[in-house]
C-alpha positions in Angstrom: 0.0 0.0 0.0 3.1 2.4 0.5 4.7 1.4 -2.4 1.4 2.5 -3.8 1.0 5.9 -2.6 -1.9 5.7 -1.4 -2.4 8.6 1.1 -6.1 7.8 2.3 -7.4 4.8 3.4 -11.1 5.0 4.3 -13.2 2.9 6.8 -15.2 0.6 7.2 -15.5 1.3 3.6 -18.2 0.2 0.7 -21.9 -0.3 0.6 -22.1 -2.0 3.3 -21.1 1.1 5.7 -24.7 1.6 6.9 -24.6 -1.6 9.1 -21.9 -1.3 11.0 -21.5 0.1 14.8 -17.9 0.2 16.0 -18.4 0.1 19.6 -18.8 -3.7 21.0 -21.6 -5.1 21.5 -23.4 -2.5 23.9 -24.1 -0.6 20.8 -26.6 -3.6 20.0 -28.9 -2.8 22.9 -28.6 1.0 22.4 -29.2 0.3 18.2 -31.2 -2.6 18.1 -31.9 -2.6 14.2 -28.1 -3.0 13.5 -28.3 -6.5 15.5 -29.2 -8.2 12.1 -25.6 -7.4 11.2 -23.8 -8.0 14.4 -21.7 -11.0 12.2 -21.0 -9.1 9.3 -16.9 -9.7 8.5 -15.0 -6.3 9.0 -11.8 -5.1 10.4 -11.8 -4.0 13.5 -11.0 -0.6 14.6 -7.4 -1.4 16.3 -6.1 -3.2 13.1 -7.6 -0.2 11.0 -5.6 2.1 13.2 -2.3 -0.1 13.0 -2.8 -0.2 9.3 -3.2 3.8 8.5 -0.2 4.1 11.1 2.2 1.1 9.3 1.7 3.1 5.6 1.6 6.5 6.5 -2.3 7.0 5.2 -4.5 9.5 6.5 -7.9 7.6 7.8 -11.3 8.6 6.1 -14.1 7.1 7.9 -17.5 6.7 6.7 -20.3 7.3 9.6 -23.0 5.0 9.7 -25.7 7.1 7.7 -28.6 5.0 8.6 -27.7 5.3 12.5 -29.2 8.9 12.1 -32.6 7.9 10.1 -33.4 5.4 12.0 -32.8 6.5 15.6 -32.3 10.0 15.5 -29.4 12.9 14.7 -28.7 13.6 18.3 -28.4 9.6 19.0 -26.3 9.1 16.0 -24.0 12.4 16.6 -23.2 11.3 20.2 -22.5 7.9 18.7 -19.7 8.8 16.3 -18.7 11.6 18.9 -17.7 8.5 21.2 -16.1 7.1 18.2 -14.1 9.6 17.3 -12.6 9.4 21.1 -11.8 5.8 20.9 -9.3 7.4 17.6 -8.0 10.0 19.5 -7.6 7.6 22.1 -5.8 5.1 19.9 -3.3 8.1 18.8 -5.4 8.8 15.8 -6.7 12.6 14.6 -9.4 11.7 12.1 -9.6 14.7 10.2 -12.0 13.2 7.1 -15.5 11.8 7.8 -17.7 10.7 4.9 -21.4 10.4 5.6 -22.6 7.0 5.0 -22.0 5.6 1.1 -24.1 5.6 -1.7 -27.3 6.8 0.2 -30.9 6.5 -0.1 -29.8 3.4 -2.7 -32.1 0.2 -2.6 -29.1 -1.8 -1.9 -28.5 -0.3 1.6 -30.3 0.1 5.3 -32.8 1.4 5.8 -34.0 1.9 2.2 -33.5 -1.3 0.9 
């Protein structure tokens, strides 16, 4: 990826962004219609961080879009608040945030 040049590497990335929480499985009981999703493959946050700190890549994360239809913008915004602790936390200033991917397409929650 260094060799590459890539300078962004954005997370968790794809469609698929509107279905995942981040935080463990508390989140589940707090967002109950992401549950349906709870075993969807992804890398975790830790090896995300290792990997944007191993090639030099700024991290561009993409916030759960469907977090904020279906249980609210304050809900949601405290949400990826906490989030973006857990980064700083982890040594990490996210600077780039993306608002969910391809939205209001049939192929993704809650529209599909």
């Amino acid at each position: 990826m260094s060799d590459a040049g890539l300078s962004f590497l954005r997370w968790p990335g794809g469609s698929v962004a509107n279905k995942y929480l981040w935080g463990g499985d508390e989140d589940y009981s707090r967002f109950p219609y992401f549950e349906q999703w709870r075993n969807l493959s992804m890398t975790n946050m830790s090896s995300f961080v290792r990997l944007c700190s191993e090639t030099g890549a700024a991290p561009l994360i993409q916030l759960n879009a469907a977090l904020a239809l279906v249980n609210g913008s304050e809900a949601a915004a405290n949400y990826f608040v906490e989030q973006h602790r857990a980064f700083l936390d982890m040594g990490v200033k996210v600077i780039y945030y993306e608002f969910g991917n391809e939205n209001y397409g049939s192929w993704g929650p809650p529209y599909g």
